[in-house]
C-alpha positions in Angstrom: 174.2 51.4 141.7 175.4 51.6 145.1 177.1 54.9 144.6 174.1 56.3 142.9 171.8 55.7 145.9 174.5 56.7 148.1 174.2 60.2 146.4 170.8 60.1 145.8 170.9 59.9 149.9 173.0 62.5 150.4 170.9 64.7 148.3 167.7 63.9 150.6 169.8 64.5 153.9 170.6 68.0 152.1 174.5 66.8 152.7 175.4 67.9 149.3 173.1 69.9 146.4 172.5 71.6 143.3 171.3 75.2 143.7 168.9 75.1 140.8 166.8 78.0 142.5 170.0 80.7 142.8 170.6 80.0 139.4 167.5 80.7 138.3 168.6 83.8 135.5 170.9 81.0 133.9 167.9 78.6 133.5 165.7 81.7 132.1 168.6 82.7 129.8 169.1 78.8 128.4 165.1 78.6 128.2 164.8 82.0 126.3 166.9 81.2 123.8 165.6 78.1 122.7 161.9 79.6 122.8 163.0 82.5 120.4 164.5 79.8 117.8 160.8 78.3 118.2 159.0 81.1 117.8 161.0 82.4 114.5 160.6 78.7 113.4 157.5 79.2 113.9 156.5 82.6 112.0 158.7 81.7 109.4 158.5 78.3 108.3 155.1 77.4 109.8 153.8 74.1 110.5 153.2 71.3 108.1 149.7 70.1 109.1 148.3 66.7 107.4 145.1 66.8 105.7 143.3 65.8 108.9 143.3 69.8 109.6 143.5 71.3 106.1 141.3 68.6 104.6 142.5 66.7 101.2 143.2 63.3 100.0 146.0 60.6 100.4 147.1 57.9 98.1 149.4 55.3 99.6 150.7 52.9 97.5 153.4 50.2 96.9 156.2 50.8 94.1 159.3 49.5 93.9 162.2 51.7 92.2 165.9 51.6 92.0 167.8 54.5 93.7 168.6 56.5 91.0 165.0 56.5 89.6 163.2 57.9 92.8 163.0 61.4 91.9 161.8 60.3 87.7 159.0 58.8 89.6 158.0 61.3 91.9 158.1 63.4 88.7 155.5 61.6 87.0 153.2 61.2 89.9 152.9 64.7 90.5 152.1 65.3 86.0 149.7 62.9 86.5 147.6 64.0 89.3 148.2 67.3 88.4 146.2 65.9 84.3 144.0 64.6 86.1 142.8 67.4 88.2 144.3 67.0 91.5 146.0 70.4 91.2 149.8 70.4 92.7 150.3 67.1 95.0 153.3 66.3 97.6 155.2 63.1 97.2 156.3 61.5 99.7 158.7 58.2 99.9 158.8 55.7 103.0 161.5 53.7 102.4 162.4 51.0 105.2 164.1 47.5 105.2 160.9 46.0 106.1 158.3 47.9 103.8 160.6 48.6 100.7 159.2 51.8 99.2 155.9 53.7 100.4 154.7 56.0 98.2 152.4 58.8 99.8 150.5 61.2 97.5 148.4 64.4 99.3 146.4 66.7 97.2 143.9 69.5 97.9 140.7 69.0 99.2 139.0 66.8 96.1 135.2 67.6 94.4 133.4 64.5 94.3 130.9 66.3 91.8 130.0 65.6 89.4 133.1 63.9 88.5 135.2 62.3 91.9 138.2 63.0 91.2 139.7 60.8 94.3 138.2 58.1 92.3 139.6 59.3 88.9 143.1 60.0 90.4 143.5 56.5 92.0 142.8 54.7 88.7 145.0 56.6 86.9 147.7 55.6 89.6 147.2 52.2 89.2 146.8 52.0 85.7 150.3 53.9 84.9 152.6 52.0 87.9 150.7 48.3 87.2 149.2 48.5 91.0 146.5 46.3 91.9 143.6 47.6 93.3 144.0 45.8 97.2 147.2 47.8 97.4 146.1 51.3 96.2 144.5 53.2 99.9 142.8 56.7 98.5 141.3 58.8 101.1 139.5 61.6 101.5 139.0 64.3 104.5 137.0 67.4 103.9 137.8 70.8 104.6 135.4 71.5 107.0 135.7 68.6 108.9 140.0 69.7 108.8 138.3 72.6 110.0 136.8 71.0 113.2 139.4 69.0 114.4 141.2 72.0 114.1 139.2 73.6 116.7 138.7 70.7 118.8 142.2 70.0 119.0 142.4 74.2 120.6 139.5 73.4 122.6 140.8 70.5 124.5 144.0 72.3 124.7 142.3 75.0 126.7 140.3 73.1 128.7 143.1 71.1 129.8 144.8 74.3 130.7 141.9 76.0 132.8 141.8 72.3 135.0 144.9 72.0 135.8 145.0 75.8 136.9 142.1 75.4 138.7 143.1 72.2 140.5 146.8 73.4 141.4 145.0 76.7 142.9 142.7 74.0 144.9 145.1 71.7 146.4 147.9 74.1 146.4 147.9 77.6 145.8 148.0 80.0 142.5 151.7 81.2 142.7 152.3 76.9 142.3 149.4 76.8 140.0 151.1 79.7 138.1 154.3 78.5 138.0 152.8 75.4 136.6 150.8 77.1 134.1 154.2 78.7 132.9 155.9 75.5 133.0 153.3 73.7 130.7 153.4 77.0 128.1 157.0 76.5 128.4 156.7 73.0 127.3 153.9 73.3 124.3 155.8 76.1 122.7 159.1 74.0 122.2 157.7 70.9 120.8 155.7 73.2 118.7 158.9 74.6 117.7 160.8 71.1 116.9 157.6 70.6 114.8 158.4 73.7 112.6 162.6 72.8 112.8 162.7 69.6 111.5 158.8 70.1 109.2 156.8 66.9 110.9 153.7 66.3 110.2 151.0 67.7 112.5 148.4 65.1 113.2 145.5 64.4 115.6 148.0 61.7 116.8 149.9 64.8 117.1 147.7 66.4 119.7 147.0 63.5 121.6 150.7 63.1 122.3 151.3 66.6 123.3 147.9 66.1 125.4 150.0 63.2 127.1 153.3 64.7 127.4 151.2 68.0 129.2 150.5 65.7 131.8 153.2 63.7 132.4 155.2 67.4 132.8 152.6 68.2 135.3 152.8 65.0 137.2 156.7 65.4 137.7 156.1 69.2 138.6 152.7 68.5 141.0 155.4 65.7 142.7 158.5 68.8 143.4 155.9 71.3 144.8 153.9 69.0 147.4 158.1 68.4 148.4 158.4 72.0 148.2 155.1 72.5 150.4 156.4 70.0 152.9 159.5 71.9 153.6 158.2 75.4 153.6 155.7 74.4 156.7 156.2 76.9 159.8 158.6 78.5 158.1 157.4 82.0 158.9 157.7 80.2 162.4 161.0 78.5 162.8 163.2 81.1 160.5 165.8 78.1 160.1 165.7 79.1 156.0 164.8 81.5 153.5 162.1 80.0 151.4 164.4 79.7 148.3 166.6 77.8 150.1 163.6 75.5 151.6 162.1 74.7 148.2 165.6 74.1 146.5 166.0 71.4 149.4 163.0 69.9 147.7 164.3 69.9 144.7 167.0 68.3 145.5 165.4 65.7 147.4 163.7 65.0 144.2 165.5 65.0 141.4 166.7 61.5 141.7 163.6 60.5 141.4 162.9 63.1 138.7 165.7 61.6 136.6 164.8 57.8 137.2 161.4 58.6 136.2 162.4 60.5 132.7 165.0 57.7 131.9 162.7 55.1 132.4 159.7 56.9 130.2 162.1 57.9 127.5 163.7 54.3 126.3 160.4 52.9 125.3 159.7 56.2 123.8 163.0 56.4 122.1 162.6 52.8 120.7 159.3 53.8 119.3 160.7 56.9 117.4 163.6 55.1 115.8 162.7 51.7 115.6 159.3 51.8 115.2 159.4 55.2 112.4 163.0 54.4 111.3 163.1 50.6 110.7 159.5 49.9 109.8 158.7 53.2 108.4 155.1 53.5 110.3 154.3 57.0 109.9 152.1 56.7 112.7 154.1 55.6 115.3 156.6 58.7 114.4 153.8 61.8 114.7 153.6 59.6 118.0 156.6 59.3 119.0 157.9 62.4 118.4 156.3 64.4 120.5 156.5 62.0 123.5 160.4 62.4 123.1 160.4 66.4 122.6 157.6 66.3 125.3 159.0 64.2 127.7 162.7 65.9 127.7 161.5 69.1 127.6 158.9 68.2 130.7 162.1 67.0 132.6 163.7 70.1 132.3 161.0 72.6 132.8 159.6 70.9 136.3 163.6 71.3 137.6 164.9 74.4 136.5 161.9 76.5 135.3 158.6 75.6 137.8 160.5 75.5 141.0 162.3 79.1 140.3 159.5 80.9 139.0 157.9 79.3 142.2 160.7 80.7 144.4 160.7 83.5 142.7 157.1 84.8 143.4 156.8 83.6 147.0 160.0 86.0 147.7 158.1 89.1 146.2 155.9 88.3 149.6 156.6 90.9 152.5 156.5 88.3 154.8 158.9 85.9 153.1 161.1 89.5 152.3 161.4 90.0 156.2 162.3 86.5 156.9 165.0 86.8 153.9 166.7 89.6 155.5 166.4 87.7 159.1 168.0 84.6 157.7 170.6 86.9 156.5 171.3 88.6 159.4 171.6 85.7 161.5 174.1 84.3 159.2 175.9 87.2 158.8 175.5 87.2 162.9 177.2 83.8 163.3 180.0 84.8 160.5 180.9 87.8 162.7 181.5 85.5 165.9 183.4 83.1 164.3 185.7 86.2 162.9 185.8 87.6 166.0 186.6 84.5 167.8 189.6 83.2 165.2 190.7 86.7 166.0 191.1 87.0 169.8 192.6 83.4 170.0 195.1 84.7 167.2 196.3 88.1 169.4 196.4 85.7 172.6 198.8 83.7 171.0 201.0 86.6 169.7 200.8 88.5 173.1 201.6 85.8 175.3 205.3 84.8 172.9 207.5 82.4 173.5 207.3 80.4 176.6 209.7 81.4 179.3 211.9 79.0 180.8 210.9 78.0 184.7 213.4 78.0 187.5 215.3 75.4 188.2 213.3 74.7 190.9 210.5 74.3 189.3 211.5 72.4 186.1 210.5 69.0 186.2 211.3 66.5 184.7 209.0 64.6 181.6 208.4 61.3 183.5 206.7 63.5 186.3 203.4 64.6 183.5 203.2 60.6 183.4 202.3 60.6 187.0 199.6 62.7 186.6 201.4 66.5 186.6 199.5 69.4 184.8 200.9 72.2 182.6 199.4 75.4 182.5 199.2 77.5 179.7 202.8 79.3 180.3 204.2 75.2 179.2 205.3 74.9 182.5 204.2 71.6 184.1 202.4 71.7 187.1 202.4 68.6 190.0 199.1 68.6 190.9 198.1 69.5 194.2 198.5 67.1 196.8 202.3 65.9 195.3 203.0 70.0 195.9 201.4 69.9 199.9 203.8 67.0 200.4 206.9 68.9 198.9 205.6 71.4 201.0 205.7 69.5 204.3 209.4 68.0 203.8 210.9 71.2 203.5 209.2 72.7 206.2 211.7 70.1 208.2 214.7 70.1 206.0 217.3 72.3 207.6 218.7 75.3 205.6 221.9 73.8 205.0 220.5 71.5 202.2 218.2 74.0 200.7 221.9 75.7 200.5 223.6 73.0 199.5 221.3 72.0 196.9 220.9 75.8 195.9 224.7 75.3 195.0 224.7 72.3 193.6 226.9 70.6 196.3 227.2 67.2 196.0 227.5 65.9 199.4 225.0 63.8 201.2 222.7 65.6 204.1 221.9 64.6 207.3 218.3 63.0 206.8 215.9 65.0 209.9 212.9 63.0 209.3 210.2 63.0 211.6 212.0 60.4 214.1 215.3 61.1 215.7 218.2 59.2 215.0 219.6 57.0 217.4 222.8 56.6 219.4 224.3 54.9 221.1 225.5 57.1 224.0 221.9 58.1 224.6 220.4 54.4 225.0 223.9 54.2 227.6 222.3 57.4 230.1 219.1 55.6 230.0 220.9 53.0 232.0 
């Protein structure tokens, strides 16, 4: 965990990052092509709504069969609705370890004049499989009130839609509000599209999960663009960044907190679809759980890789933010130039100047003198510094020419020292006397 938060910190600092925003043509490519599997899942197959929307009635019933004899009895379900005036019926089997074998029955929409045939239908079923009465759960839904949750269910959908427009235009502005707007479509139309892949069951539990999943995608994108806003203060003003680079520093800053927060929503959510729908069959809990799952992933996804660029993407079409683009640019392509330039001159310097010449014997020194403080100049010769050279200066202003000579030759023979006192003899101290 220590190396995740290291690199969660590294992301904040902006020391490392993902450039969602420049690769926003990958993300719309990715995105596009699952939408277009939806949508022709969609037109083609349809969606399976329950009777809650097309009206009908449900028969749900225990009966216990052995493997082999499943479809036999499915068989004679439908023959005996179908005598008994139910028209065609779906059968439906929920088999789990914990309730053995569910048996779900839907018909059309039922007269209850002058005969009720839900009534009818239900005896029947319990007089032919030996089902007492406790256990035998008909019910009913009419068409028109399939009809109105139908339109209730669009309703609230819209409504939702045209507040969280309205507010994102409030508190932020509409280019954010729109990029949300396309986020959420984004969202609905894939876990539409799961619906029509895999032929769930649309609900009203349905609708109140996707109703949940809308705004826990918004909540994760509403949390990326106040980062984004944050950021892109005084930009116009400082010119440190272009503004896709600003808001894909936000985005980086937080997706770790993006991911933590769709991890820890999703394990419940997971346990729910295949524990709670797998294990102990509740049909419920599935419709439920479902779309959470599709929702949630797909929320995830959209607030990182489809709000933010779509955000970026209108803010550039701005003149302003156009100008400050190409000022950024320049300035970088500025700096680039100097750099070249200067890796350049140093490089010729070098090659001009060669090899270092060797210094006169006279002025080769030895390496112990740079530990006393001598200097080299940029020709590698080593300098004394400069009171060590008035000193040399000084002594052979008094040495005599014969040892500049004789050490110009290389003569081993001692000189005469001719220091600043005279030497003394002894005939001299004698004439004093």
């Amino acid at each position: 965990m220590a190396g995740f938060g290291g690199i969660a910190g590294r992301l904040y600092r902006g020391e490392v990052s993902v450039n969602f925003v420049r690769r926003q043509r990958m993300w719309y490519t990715i995105s596009g092509l699952i939408l277009l599997v939806c949508v022709v899942a969609l037109l083609t197959k349809g969606l399976n709504f329950s009777v809650d929307f097309k009206g009908g009635s449900t028969f749900q019933f225990p009966y216990t069969t052995s493997q082999g004899s499943q479809a036999a009895v499915q068989g004679e379900i439908s023959q005996l609705v179908k005598a008994n005036g139910g028209g065609d019926a779906t059968v439906q089997i929920a088999s789990s370890p914990l309730l053995k074998s569910q048996w779900l029955v839907t018909t059309k929409a039922l007269p209850t004049s002058p005969v009720n045939l839900t009534v009818k239908i239900a005896d029947a079923l319990e007089t032919k499989f030996n089902i007492p009465a406790s256990k035998m759960t008909p019910s009913f839904v009419g068409p028109t009130w399939g009809s109105q949750i139908t339109s209730k269910a669009l309703e609230a959908l819209i409504i939702f839609l045209i507040v969280i427009v309205g507010y994102l235009t409030i508190a932020f502005e509409w280019r954010m509000a729109i990029a949300a707007f396309v986020a959420l479509i984004h969202d609905i139309v894939i876990t539409i599209g799961v619906y029509a892949l895999t032929g769930f069951q649309v609900s009203p539990t349905t609708v109140i999960g996707l109703l949940t999943i809308l705004g826990y995608s918004l909540y994760d994108t509403v949390v990326v663009f106040d980062k984004v806003r944050e950021n892109t203060a005084g930009l116009l003003t400082s010119q440190r960044s272009t503004y896709s680079d600003a808001a894909n520093l936000a985005l980086n800053q937080t997706l770790v907190r993006s991911i933590n927060t769709s991890i820890t929503a999703l394990i419940p959510v997971a346990s729910i679809l295949f524990i709670g729908a797998g294990l102990l069959g509740a049909g419920t809990l599935k419709d439920l759980a479902l779309v959470l799952f599709v929702g949630m992933l797909s929320g995830a996804y959209s607030s990182i890789c489809i709000a933010t660029p779509v955000l970026a993407d209108l803010k550039e079409r701005q003149p302003e933010y156009k100008d400050l683009a190409v000022k950024v640019k320049r300035r970088l392509a500025g700096g680039r130039r100097a750099a070249d330039a200067g890796s350049t001159a140093a490089s010729s310097a070098v090659a001009e100047a060669g090899p270092a010449a060797p210094a006169p014997a006279g002025q080769q020194l030895d390496a112990s003198a740079d530990s006393d403080g001598d200097s080299a100049d940029d020709d590698g010769v080593t300098v004394p510094p400069a009171p060590a050279r008035a000193a040399d200066a000084a002594a052979g202003a008094t040495r005599p020419a014969s040892a500049g000579a004789g050490a110009g030759t290389g003569g081993s023979r001692p000189q005469p020292r001719t220091g600043g006192s005279a030497q003394r003899r002894p005939g001299a101290r004698k004439k004093r006397r």
